[in-house]
C-alpha positions as CSV (number, residue, x, y, z in Angstrom):
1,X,8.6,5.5,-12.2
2,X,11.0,5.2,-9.3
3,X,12.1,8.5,-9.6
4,X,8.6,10.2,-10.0
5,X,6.5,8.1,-7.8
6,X,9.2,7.6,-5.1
7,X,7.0,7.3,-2.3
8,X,4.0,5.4,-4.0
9,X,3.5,3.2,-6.8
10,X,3.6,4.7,-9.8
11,X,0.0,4.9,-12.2
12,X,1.0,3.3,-16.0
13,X,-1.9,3.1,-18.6
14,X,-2.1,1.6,-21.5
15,X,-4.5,1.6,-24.5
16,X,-3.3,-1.5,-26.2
17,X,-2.8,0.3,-29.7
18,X,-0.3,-1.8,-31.7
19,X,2.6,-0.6,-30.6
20,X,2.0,-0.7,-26.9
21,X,1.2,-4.3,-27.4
22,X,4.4,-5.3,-29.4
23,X,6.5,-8.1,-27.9
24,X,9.4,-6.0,-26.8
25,X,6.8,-4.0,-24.8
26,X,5.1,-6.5,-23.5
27,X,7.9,-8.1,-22.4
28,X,9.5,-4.9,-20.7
29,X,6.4,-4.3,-18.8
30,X,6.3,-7.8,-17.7
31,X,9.6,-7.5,-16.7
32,X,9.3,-4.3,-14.8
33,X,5.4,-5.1,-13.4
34,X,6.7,-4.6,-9.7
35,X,7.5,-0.9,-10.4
36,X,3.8,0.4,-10.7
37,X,0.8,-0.2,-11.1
38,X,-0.6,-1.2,-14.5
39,X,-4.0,0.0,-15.7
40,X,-5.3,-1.2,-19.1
41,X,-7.8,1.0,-21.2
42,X,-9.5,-0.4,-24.3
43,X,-7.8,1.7,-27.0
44,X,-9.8,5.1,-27.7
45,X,-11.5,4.8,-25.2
46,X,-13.8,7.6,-24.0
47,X,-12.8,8.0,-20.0
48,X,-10.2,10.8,-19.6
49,X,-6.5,9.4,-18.9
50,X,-5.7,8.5,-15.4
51,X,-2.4,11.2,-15.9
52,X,-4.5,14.1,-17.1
53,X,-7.2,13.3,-14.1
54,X,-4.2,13.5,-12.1
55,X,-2.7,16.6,-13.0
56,X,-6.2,18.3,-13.1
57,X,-7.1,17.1,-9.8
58,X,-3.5,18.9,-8.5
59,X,-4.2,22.0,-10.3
60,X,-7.2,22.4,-9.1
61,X,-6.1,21.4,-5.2
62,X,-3.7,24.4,-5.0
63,X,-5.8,26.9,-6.2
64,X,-6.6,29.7,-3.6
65,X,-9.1,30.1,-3.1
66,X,-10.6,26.3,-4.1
67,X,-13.4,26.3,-6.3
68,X,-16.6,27.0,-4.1
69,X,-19.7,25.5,-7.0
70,X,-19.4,24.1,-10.7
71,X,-18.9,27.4,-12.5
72,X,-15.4,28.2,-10.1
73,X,-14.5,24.5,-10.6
74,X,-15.0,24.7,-14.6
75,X,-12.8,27.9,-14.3
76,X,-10.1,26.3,-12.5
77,X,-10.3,23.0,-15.2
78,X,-10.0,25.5,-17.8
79,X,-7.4,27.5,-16.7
């Protein structure tokens, strides 16, 4: 996280699927809590993950020229 996120607080999500809830995880992220920022997501859940809204909204941002109306902007999300 430090090393991605080096000037902010990095984003970590979790879905709490058994294996992202097992005691040596828990433990580690307990452990490391002051590194970032921790979001919990019910597991499937239906809202789009935080890092692929992320990377999206970057994609998107240095696109010239931006998306002017919905059908550029569905373009740009597609490419």
């Amino acid at each position: 996280m430090s090393i991605g996120h080096s000037d902010v607080l990095g984003q970590f999500q979790q879905d709490d699927a058994t294996p992202h809830a097992s005691r040596v995880a828990t433990k580690w992220l307990q452990e490391h809590s002051s590194d970032f920022r921790h979001f919990h997501c019910p597991p499937k859940s239906t809202e789009l993950n935080i890092i692929i809204q992320d990377a999206l909204l970057h994609a998107v941002e240095k696109r010239s020229p931006p998306p002017r109306n919905p059908m550029d902007l569905l373009t740009a999300l597609q490419d």
